[in-house]
BAFI-3210 file (N, C-alpha, C; in Angstrom, 3 decimals, decimal comma, padded with zeros to 6 digits):
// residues 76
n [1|2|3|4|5|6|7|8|9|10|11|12|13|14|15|16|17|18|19|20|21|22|23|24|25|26|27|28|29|30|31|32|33|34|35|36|37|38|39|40|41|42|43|44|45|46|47|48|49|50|51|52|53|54|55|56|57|58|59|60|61|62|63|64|65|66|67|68|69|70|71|72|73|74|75|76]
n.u [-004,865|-002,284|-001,247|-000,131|000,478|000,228|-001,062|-001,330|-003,012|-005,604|-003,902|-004,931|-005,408|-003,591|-001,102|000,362|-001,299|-000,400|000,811|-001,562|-002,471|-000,484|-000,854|-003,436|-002,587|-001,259|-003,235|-005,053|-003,128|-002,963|-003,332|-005,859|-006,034|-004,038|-001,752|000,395|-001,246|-000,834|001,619|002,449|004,239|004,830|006,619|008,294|008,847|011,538|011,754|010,368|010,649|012,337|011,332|009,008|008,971|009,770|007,787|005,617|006,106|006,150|003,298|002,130|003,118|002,474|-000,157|-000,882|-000,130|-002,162|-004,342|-003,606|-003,493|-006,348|-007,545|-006,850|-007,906|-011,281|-010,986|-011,256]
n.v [-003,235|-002,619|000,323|001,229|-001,010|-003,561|-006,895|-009,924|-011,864|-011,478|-009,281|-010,206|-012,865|-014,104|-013,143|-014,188|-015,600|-014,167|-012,013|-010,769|-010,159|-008,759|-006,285|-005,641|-005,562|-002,903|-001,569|-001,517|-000,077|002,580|005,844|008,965|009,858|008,762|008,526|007,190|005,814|003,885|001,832|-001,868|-003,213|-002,647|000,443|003,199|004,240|003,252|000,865|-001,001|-003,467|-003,380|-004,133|-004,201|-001,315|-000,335|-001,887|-000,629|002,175|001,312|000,761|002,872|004,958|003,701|004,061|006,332|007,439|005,815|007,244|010,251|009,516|008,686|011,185|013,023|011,646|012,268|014,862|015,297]
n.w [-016,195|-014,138|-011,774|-014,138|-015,688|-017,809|-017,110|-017,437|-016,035|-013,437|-010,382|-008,211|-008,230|-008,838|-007,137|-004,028|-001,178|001,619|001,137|000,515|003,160|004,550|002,452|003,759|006,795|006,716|005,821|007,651|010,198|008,999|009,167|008,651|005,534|003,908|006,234|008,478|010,975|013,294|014,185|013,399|015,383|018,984|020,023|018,432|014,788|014,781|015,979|014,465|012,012|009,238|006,873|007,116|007,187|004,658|003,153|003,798|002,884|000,269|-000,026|000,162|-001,273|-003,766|-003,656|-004,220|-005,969|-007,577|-006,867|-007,500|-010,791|-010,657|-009,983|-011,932|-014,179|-013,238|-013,116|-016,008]
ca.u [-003,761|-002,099|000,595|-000,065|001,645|-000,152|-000,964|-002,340|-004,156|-006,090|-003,224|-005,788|-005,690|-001,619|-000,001|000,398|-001,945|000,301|000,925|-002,738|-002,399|000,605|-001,585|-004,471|-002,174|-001,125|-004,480|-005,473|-002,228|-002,482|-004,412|-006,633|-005,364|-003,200|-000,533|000,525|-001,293|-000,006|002,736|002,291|004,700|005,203|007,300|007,849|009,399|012,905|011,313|009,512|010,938|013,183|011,227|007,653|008,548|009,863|006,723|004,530|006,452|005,983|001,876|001,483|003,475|001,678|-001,394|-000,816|000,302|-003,247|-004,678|-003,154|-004,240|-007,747|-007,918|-006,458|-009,438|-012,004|-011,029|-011,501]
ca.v [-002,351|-001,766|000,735|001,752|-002,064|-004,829|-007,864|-011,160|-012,174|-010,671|-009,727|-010,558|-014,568|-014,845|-012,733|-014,988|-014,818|-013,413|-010,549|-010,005|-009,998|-007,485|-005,055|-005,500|-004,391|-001,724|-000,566|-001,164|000,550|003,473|006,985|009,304|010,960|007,806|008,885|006,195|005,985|003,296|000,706|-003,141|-003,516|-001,890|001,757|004,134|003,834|002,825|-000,482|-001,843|-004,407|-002,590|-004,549|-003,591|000,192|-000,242|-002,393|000,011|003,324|001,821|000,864|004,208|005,607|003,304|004,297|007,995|007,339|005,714|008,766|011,456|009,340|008,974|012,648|013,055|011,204|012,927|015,996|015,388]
ca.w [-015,869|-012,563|-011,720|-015,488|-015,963|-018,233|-016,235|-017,854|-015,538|-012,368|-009,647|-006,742|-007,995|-008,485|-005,862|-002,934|000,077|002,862|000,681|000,340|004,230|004,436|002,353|005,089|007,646|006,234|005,779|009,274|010,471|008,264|009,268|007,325|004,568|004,107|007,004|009,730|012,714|013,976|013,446|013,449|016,682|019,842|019,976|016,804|013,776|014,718|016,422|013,205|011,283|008,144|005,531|007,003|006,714|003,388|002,343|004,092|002,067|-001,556|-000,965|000,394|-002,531|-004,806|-003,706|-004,090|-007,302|-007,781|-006,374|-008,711|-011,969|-010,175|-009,970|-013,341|-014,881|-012,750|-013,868|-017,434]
c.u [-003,671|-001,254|000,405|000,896|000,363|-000,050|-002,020|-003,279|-004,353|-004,707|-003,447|-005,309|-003,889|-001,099|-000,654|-000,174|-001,272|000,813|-000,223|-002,961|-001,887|-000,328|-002,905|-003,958|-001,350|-002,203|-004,874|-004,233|-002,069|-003,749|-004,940|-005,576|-004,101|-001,522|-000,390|-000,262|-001,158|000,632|002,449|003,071|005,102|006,438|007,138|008,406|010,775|012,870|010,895|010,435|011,350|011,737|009,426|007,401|009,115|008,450|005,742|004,635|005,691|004,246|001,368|001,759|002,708|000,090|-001,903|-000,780|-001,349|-003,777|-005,132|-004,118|-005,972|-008,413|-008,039|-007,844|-010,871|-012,356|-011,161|-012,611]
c.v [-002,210|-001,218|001,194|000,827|-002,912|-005,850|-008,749|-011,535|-011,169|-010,911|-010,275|-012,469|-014,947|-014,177|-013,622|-014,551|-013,881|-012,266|-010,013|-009,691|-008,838|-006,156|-004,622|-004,912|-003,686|-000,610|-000,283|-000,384|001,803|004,552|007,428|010,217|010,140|007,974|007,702|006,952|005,486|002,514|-000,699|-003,891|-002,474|-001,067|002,466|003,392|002,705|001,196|-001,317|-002,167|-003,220|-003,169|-004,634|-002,342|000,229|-001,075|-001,260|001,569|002,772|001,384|001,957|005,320|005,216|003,334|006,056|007,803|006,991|006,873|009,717|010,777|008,753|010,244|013,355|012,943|011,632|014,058|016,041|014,831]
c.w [-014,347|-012,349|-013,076|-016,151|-016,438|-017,640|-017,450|-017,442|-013,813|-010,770|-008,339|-007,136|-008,216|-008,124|-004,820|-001,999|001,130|002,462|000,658|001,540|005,263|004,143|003,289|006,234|007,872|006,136|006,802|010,206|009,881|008,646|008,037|006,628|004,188|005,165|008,361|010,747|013,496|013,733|014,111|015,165|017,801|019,655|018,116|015,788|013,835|015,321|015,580|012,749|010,156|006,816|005,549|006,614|005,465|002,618|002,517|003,013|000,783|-001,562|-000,675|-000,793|-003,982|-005,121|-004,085|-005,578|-008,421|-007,818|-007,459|-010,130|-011,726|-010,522|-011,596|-014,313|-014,296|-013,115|-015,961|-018,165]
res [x|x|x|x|x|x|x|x|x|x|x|x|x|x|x|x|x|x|x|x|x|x|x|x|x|x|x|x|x|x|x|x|x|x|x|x|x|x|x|x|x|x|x|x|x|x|x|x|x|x|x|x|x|x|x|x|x|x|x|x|x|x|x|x|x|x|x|x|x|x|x|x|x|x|x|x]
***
């Protein structure tokens, strides 16, 4: 399961490398408490690439999302 989505096989061996790359820096770009601390190219937000801060929103959302049903199962 990932995402609370059935996968056949493991998504580490068939999503394409340069996405496994993307999510690296994201991670290294991303503060504690998962909040940006810094962005991939020089100035703020309005300088980044459209389709890095939309990649960067849904693994931060998708990781939150992790998160919660982390917690979820912790608590029970």
């Amino acid at each position: 399961m990932v995402g609370g989505e059935a996968w056949a096989e493991n998504p580490r061996l068939v999503i394409a490398e340069p996405w496994h790359g993307f999510v690296r820096l994201w991670a290294a770009c991303r503060g504690g408490m998962g909040g940006i601390a810094h962005w991939p190219d020089a100035g703020g937000v309005n300088d980044q690439a459209a389709w890095v801060v939309d990649g960067f929103a849904a693994l931060a959302n998708a990781e939150a999302l992790t998160e919660g049903e982390r917690r979820k199962l912790a608590d029970d």
